[in-house]
N, C-alpha and C positions, 0 to 999 in steps of 0.2 A: 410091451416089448422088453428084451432083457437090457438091453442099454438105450440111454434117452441124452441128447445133446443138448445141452442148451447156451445160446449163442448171447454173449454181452457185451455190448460197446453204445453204439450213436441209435436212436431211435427214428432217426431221419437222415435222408441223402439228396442231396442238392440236386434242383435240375441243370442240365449242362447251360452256359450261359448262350443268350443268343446274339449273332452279329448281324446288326444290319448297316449297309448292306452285306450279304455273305461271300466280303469278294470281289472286287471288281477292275476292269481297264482304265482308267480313267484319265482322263486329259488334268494338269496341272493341279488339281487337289479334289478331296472328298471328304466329305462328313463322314463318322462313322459311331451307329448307337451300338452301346450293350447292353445287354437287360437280362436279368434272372427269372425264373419264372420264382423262386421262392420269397414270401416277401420277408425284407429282414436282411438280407443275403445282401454280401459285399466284392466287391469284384476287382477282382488285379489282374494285369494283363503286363505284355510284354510286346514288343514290335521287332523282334529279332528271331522270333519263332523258336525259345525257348522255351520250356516249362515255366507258368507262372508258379511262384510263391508269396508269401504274405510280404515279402522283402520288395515285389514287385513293385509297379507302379500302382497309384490306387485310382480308380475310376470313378468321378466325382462329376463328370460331362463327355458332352458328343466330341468326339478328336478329330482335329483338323489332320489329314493326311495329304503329304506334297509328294511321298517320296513312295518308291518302290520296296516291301515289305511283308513280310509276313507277320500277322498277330495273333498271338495267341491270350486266352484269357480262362480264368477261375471263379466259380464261386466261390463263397466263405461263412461260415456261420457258425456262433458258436453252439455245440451241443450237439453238432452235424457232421456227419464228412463231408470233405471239400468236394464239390464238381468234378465232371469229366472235365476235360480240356477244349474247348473252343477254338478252332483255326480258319483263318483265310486270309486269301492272298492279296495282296493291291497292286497293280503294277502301273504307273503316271507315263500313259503315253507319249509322254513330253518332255521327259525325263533324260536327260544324257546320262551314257553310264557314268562305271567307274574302271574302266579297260585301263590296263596296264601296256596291250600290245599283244604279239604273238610268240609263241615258242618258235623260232627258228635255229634248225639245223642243219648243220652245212658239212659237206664233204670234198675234199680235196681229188683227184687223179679217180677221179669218176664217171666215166661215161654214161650217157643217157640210157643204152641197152643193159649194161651194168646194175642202175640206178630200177630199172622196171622191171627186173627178175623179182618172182615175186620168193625168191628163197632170199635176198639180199638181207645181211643183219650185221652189215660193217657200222662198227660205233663212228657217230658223227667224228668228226676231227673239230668244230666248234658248236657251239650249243649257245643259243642267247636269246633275250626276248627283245624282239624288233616294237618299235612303239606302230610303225604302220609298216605296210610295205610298198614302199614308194622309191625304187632304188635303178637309176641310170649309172652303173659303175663304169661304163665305155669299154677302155681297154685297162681299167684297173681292177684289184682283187676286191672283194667282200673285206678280205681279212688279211693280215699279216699272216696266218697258217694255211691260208687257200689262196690257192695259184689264181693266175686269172683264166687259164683254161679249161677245159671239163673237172669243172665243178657240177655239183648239184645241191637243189636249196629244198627243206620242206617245212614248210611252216604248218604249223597247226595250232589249235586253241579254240576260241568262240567266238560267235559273232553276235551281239545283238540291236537287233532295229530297233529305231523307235515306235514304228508305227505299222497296223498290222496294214501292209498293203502290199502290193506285186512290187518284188527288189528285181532291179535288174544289173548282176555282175558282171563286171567287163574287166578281163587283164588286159595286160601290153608285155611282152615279153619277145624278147631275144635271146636265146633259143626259142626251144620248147616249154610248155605251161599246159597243166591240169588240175581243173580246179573242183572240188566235191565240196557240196555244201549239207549239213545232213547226209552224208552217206549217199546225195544225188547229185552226180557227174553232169557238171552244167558246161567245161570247158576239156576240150581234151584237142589240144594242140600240140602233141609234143615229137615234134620237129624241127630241124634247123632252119633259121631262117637268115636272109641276109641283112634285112632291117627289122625294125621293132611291129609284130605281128598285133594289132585288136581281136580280143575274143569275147564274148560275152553268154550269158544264159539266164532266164530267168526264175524267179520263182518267189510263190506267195509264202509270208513269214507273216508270225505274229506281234506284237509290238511286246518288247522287253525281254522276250524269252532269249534262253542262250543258245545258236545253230551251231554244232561240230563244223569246223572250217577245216580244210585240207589243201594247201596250196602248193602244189608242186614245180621245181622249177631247174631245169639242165643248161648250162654256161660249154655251149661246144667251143666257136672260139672266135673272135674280133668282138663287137660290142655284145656285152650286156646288159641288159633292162629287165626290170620286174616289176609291175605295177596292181595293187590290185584296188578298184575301183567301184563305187555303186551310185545306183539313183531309183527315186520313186515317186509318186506323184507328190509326193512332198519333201522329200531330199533330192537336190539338185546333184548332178552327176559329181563328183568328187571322191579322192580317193578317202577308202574307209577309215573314216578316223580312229584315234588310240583310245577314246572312252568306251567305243565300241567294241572292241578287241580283248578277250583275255585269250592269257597264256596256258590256261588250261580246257581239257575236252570237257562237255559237258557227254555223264554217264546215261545211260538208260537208267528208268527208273528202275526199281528194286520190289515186288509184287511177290507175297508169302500167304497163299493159302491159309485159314485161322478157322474155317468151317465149311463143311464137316469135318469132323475125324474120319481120318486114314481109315480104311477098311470099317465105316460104318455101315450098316444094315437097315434097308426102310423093309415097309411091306407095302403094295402095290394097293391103290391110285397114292402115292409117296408125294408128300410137301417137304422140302428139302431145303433149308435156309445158307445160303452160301455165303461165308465172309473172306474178306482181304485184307490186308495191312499195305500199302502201297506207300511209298512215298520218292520221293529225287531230291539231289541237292540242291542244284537251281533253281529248277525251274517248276512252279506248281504241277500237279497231277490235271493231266486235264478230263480225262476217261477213265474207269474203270469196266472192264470188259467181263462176261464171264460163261462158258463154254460147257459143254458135254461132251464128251465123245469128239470135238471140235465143232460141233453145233453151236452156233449164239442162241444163248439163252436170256441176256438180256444186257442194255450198256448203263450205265449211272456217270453222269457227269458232273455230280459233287456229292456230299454228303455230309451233314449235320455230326458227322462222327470220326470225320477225318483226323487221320489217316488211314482209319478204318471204313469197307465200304461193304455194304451188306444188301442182298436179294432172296429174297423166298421166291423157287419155284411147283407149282405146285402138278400132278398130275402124271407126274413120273410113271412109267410102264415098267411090270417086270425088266430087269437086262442090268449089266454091269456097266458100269459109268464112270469114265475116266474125266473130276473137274478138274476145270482150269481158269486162272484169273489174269485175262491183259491186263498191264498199265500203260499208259500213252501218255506223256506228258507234255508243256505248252509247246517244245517245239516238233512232237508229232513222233518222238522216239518211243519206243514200247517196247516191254521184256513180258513175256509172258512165264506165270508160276511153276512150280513143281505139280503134275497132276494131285489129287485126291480120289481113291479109289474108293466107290460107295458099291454097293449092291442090293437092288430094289428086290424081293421075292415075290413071290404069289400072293396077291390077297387071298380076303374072305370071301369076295363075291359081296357083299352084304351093302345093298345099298346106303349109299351116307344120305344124311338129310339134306344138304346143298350140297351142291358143287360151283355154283357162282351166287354173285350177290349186289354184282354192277358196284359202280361209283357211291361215293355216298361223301354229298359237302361238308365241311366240318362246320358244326355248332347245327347243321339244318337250318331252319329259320331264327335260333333263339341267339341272343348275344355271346359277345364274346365275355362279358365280363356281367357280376350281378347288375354292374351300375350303370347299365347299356338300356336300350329300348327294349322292353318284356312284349311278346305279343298278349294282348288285352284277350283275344281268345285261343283255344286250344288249336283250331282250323289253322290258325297263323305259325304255329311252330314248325310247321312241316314234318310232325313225327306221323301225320297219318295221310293215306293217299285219299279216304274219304274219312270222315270224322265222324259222322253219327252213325259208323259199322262198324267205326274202328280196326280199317282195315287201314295194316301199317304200309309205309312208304317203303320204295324201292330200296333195297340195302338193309334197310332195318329186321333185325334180327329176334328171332324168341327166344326167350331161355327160361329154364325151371331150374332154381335150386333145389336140391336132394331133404335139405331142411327149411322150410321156412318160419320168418319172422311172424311172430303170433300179432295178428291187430283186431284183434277182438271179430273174431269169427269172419272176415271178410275174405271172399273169392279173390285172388290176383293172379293176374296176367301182366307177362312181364319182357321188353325189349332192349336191344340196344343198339347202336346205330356207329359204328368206328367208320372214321374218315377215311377212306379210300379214293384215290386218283384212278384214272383210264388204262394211266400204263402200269409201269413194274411195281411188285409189290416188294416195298421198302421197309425198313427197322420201323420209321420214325410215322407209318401206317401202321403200325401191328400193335397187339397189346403184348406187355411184358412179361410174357409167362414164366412163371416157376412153381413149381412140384407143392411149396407150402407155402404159408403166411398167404398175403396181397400181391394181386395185379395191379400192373401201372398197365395208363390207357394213353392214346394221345391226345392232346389238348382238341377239344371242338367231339370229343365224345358222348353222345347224350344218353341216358339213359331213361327207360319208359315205366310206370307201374299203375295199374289200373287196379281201382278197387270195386267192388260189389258187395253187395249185400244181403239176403236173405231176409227177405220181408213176410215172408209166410212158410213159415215150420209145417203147416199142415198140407200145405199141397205145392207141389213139385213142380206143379205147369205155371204156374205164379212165376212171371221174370224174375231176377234177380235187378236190385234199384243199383241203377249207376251211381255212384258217391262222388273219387275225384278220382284225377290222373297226374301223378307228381312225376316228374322229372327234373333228374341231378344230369348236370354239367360239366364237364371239365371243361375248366374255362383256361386263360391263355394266361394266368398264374400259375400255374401248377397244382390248383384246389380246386374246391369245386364249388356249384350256387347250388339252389333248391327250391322248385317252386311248384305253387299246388295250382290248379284247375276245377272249378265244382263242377259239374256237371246239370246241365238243366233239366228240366222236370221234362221237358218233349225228345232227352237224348242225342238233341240236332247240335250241342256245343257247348263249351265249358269255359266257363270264366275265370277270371286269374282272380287269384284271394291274393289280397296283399298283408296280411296279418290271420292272425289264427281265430278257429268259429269252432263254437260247440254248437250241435244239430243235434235236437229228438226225434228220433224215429220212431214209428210204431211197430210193433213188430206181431203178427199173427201166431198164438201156438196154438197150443191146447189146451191150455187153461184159459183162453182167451186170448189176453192182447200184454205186449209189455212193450215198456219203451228204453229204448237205449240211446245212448247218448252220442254220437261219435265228431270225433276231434278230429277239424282238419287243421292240419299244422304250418306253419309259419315258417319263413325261408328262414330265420334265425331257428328256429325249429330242426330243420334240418341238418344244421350244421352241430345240432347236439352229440349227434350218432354218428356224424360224417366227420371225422376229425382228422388231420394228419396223420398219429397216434396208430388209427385204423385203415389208412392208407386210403381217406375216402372216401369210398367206395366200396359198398358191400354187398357179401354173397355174391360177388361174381368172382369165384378163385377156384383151383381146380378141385379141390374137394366136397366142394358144394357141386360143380356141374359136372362132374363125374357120374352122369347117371342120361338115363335114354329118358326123350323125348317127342313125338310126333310133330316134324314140321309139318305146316299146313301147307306150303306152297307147294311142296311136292308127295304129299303123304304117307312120306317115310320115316320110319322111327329109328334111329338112331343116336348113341352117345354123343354128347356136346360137345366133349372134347375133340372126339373124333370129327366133327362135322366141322368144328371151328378151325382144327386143325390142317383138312383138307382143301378151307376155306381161303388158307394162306396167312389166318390173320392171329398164330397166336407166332413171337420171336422167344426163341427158334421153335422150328418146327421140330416134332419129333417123329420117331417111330412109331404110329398107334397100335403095333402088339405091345407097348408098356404099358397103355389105359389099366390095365388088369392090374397094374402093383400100384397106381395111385394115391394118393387119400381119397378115401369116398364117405362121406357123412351122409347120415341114414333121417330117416324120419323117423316122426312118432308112431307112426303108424305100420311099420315095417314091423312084421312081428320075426322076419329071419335076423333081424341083427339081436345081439345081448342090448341086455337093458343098459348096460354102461355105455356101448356104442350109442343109442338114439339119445339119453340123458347130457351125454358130454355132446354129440350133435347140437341138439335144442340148446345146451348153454352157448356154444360158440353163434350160433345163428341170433341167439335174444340177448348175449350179456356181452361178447367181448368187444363189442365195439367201443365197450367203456375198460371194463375190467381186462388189462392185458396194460403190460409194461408201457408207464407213461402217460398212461390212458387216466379217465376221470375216477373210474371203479378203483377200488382198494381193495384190499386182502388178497385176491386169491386173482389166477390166471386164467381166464373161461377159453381161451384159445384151443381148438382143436388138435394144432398142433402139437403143443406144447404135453408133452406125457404124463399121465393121470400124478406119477408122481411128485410130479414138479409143478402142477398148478394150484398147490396151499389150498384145494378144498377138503379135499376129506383130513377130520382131524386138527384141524387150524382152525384156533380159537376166531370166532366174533369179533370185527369190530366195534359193531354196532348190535348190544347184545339182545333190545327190544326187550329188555326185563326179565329175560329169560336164564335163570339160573346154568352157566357153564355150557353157554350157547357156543356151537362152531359153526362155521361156512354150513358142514356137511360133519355130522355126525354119525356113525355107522350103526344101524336099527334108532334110528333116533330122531324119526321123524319131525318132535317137537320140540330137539334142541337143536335142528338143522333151521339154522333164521336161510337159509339158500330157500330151502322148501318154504316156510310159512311164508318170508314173503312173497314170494310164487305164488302162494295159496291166499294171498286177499285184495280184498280192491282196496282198501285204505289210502286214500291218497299219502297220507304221511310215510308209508312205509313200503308199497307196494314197488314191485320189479317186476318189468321194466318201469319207470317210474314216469314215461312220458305216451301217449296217446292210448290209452290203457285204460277201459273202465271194467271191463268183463275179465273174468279168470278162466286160463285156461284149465279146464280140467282136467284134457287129457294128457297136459305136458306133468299136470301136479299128479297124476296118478303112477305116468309112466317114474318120474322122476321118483318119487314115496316107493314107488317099488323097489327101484335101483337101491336106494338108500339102505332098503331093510334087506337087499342082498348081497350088501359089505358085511366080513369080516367079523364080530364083535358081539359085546352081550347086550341081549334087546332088551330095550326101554320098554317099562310098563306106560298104556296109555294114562292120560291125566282122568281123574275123578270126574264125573259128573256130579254136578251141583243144583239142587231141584229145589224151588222158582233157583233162579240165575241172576242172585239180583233183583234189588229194587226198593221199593218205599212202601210199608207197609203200618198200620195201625194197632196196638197195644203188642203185637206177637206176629212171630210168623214163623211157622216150621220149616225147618230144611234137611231136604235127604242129600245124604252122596253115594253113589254110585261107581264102581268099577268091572270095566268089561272082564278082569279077569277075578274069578270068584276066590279064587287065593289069598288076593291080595289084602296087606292089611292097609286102611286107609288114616293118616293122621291128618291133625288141623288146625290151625291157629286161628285166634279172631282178632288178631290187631293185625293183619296182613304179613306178618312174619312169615320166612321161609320155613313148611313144617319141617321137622326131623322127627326120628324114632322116640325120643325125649318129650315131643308135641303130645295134645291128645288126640286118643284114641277113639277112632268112631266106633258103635256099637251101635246106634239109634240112631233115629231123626233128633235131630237139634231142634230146642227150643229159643230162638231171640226175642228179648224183647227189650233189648236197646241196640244202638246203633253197633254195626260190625263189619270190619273187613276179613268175610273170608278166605283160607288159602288151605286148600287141600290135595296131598300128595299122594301115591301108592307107593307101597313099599314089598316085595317081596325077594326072599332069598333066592337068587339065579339070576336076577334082573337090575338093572340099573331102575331106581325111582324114578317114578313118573316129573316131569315137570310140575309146577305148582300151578291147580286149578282156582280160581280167584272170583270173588264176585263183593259187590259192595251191598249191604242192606243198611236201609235207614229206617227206622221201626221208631215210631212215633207212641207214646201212650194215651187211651183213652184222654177224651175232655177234663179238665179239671181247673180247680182255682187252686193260683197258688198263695199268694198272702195277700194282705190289706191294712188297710188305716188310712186315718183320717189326714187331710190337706190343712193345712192354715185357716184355709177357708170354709172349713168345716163341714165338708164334702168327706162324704167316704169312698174310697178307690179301693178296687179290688183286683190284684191280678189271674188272670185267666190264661189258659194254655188248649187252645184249640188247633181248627184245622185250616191253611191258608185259603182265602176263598170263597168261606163257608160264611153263610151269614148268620149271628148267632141273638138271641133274645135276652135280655137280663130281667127278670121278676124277682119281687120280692114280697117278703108276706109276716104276719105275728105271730102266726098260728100253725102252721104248716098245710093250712088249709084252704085259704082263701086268696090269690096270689093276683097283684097287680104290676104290667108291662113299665119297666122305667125304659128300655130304649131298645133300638136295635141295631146291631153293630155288624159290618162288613170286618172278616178278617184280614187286614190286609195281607201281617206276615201269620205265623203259628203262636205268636206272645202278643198277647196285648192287654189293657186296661180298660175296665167296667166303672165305670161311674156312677154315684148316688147320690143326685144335691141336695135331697131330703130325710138323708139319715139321720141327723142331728134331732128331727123331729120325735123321734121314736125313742123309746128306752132302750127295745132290742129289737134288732130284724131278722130274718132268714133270707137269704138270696138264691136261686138259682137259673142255670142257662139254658135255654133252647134251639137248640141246634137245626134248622130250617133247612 
């Protein structure tokens, strides 16, 4: 691309904290836990229903709550962004308010038909807050500025109960009295009367929430009364007290459309993710409502995201669609949103691979945490509806990455299984989708991988050996576990390994038989490649399944996005005519993409779960994402140079100073990448990848010399050729392992050694970068020989000798060089050792020699 973004701040983000309980009515007090899913993570909260900051309170235990409140709460971590915001509400059944009274207004030379025009908007002539209204004036005024005659009175404010049960209101008035509670007309008496009239009505309230009160009241003329009064199965009739009463209305809540966008565009069968922002000042949210065309589409009676509330629908028909979001709050008032105008078009016709996928429990059968009960065998976790067909359970999903992880030649199949409930499909059901990097999942998501094997290269109708079946977790930390399954020799079930096992297989070719080793890996194993770091969780992100594959349940082939999409289960939903501009990472084997597409593929699929910001990997960025320029491989020196003269990541024509490629290219345990359950080398990623390399940019490296023997221990001499593919080239050499240069010598022949040498041989040709330096060790021993002698104290002659370790050798001696008598016979132990003669002394002169057996 011509420009490339790259993003730098926190390497992690906090889960929102959770409250339990999330909320509740409760009689004189409650406990209440908070918990972070990160561990590490610190938490402040607040009980005013303010934004927490670090200033906040800190949360160090369970809170006792007496009082009616709202709490909100943060995670905190260093290195990390703080959390979403945490909210809910408490309200203590039992609880008296903190009422002031009601707003009353009063008007002087006002008659009752006057007072009930609904055009009336004469300013009060007094205005004040009454603590109750409980008022027998007779024949006297309210007020110094109102007469005692047609008057009229109108109180307003809140009312709230304590306890959620059937209120039943009663006024007493002389005059006329009408009285609305909630915007519901419970009394309407308003007439003259000549004694003080009872009126009542009733109606079910909730405990603590605040009801809009509207009390109206006309003073024609002899006494005045005004009473207003309540009772319930557990409030005794009495007039409504002043803790109960404020002086002000309580408003509808306030509900703002946040998803879709205004004049968004799907294409038909459409998943369409609706959000809201809702909130009220008193009184919690109790419903969030949300509409089509004025259709219910579906209701949410809390949410983990509050004030925020969020629904996926999915199945949309061609047509234009006006949403819309209720809010209702505790005392049952509701404002309904500004429409959002979307429009659904024509699909493609083109079957999706599902369109349902039922319920699905969260965790299945397996724990919530590593340190939980593990089922003992495979049949127990619930990933399969029958286990020795491995036929998956209800809900559980296929999926193919576009690239996958190299494990030494094994077949896999691969599932995943997201918690879904019966009814609406909610945020805190969905995976986290975005366009790059990682998905986030929700907690109790499992994940499925089955391995095989290829046990006979020669013939095809041969099964394939089941190995294991490993499943990751996300667990109720916000991480995840990892555990392995072997599989038994009759297919009927698979055992849990609790630590790691290396197994030799045999393997049928064509040259017969070989055996290979394969590693099953250990739940600390796991967590090598599944790190925070890589969000993990891997290969399940939209450019890995950006590509078609045949469900089985319905055997339909299409895109995964698309199908998951359709599904309801990725947040938000999109439009699937965008599939086509996504990232889509290719395989090795795709010969329509460039070789830098399937190379940079394979590296994000095999390397960044390490190598990528934060990560375990150094130097260089393997992320797919991240644009070829900005991921330090090509060009970017080694850190780890493996001996290799002016070694990079990725060298351009330079196969063998690209340490990226060599170690690709060996099994060496010490050096080899991937560097964990790895015994075989892929060939075909090191081919594709050695392509890539020598189709950068640059001037190509001469291959290194061939060096003939290659090494090794040889006896008095041993000849050595070197060799180079290109006939041009001139080749230099060192024999003290030195790096050659031009200045080195010059090969022209076979070399002749006959002492020990380390060689190192280069190519050099003008147009080309030198070859790397080709290296081999020889140790070159000379013929048997003696090397000195003399005599001991003891008058013993000793002789030194230099043979071969091992070898058993004869010592003879003789006067004559003719007639020779055995003194001993000696095992070598090392290559030096000493011959002995305890009867030299006897002789004037001897000859000695060795025989080598």
């Amino acid at each position: 691309a011509q420009y490339a973004l790259s993003v730098y701040g926190f390497t992690s983000f906090l889960a929102t904290p959770t409250i339990s309980p999330n909320g509740a009515i409760y009689t004189n007090s409650v406990i209440v836990t908070l918990a972070d899913a990160t561990p590490g993570a610190t938490i402040y909260y607040t009980l005013d229903g303010t934004t927490p900051t670090t200033n906040s309170l800190l949360y160090t235990a369970p809170i006792t709550i007496t009082t009616t409140l709202n709490l909100s709460a943060i995670a905190v971590k260093s290195g990390a962004a703080n959390s979403g915001v945490a909210s809910a509400s408490f309200i203590n059944s039992a609880a008296l308010g903190s009422g002031t009274g009601l707003l009353g207004q009063y008007w002087s030379n006002t008659t009752a038909t006057v007072f009930s025009n609904v055009n009336f908007a004469t300013a009060a002539t007094l205005t004040r807050t009454d603590a109750v209204v409980n008022f027998n004036w007779s024949n006297a005024a309210p007020s110094a500025v109102i007469g005692t005659t047609n008057y009229a009175v109108r109180w307003t404010g809140s009312v709230q109960p304590q306890y959620s049960e059937t209120y039943t209101f009663k006024t007493v008035a002389d005059d006329g009295v009408r009285l609305w509670i909630n915007g519901q007309l419970l009394v309407n008496d308003w007439t003259t009367h000549t004694t003080a009239t009872t009126n009542s009505g009733v109606i079910t309230l909730t405990a603590q929430q605040l009801y809009n009160v509207r009390m109206d009241y006309f003073q024609n003329t002899s006494n005045a009364v005004a009473q207003l009064l309540w009772s319930s199965a557990s409030t005794a009739l009495n007039v409504v007290p002043q803790t109960q009463l404020y002086p002000y209305s309580n408003p509808p809540p306030t509900v703002v459309m946040t998803l879709p966008a205004n004049g968004a565009t799907y294409t038909a069968s459409a998943s369409v993710t609706l959000g809201a922002d809702a909130d009220a000042p008193y009184n919690p949210i109790s419903t969030v409502s949300f509409y089509a065309n004025g259709s219910l589409l579906g209701t949410l009676s809390n949410s983990p995201y509050a004030p925020s509330y969020f629904m996926t629908a999915t199945g949309l028909g061609t047509g234009s669609y006006a949403l819309t979001a209720v809010a209702t709050d505790g005392s049952g008032l509701s404002s309904t949103s500004s429409p959002v105008n979307i429009t659904v078009t024509a699909g493609s016709g083109q079957p999706y691979g599902l369109t349902t996928n039922g319920a699905v429990s969260a965790f299945l059968n397996m724990p919530t945490t590593s340190g939980g009960s593990l089922p003992a065998l495979l049949s127990g976790s619930g990933v399969f509806a029958s286990t020795p067909t491995r036929t998956p359970a209800s809900g559980v999903i296929p999926f193919t990455p576009n690239t996958a992880l190299w494990s030494d030649a094994a077949a896999k199949s691969r599932y995943l299984a997201v918690p879904r409930g019966s009814g609406l499909i909610t945020r805190d059901q969905q995976i986290g989708f975005t366009t790059n990097h990682f998905w986030t999942f929700p907690s109790g998501t499992v994940f499925v991988k089955n391995f095989d094997l290829v046990v006979n290269e020669t013939n095809t109708n041969v099964p394939l050996r089941r190995l294991e079946t490993r499943l990751l977790v996300r667990d109720i930390n916000g991480a995840v576990y990892g555990v392995t399954y072997k599989w038994r020799a009759d297919n009927g079930d698979a055992d849990l390994l609790s630590t790691s096992l290396n197994e030799d297989i045999i393997i049928t070719n064509g040259a017969g038989i070989r055996t290979q080793t394969w590693y099953y890996p250990s739940p600390s194993d796991c967590l090598t490649c599944h790190t925070p770091q890589a969000g993990y969780v891997l290969g399940v992100n939209t450019r890995q399944l950006n590509g078609s594959v045949t469900y089985p349940a319905t055997g339909n082939t299409d895109n995964q996005l698309r199908t998951l999409n359709r599904l309801g289960l990725l947040y938000p939903a999109f439009n699937e005519t965008n599939i086509s501009g996504l990232a889509k990472m290719s395989a090795l084997s795709d010969l329509s993409a460039s070789l830098e597409q399937r190379s940079r593929s394979y590296l994000d699929a095999n390397c960044a779960q390490c190598h990528r910001p934060g990560g375990a990997g150094i130097t260089f960025d393997a992320r797919y994402d991240t644009a070829l320029a900005s991921q330090n491989i090509v060009g970017t020196p080694a850190s780890s140079s493996l001996g290799i003269d002016n070694a990079h990541v990725v060298q351009p024509k330079d196969i063998w100073r690209s340490v990226l490629h060599v170690r690709m290219n060996t099994a060496t345990n010490s050096y080899k990448m991937p560097p964990l359950a790895r015994t075989l080398i892929d060939t075909n990623a090191v081919q594709v990848v050695g392509d890539w390399i020598n189709s950068l940019a640059g001037t190509p490296a001469l291959a290194p010399p061939g060096i003939t023997p290659n090494g090794g221990a040889f006896g008095g001499s041993v000849s050595v050729t070197l060799t180079s593919s290109d006939t041009n080239a001139a080749l230099y050499y060192t024999l003290d392992g030195a790096l050659p240069t031009t200045n080195s010598l010059l090969y022209s022949a076979p070399l002749l050694l006959t002492s020990n040498a380390t060689l190192s041989a280069s190519a050099f040709e003008t147009g080309y970068i030198n070859s790397v330096a080709a290296s081999a060790a020889f140790t070159v021993t000379p013929v048997i020989h003696f090397t000195s002698g003399g005599f001991l104290t003891n008058g013993q002659f000793q002789l030194g000798f230099y043979g071969f370790t091992g070898q058993t050798y004869v010592l003879l001696a003789s006067t004559n060089l003719v007639n020779w008598t055995s003194l001993s016979t000696n095992l070598a132990v090392t290559n030096q050792f000493w011959l002995t003669d305890p009867g030299a002394s006897n002789f004037p002169y001897r000859f000695y020699r060795a025989l080598q057996q």
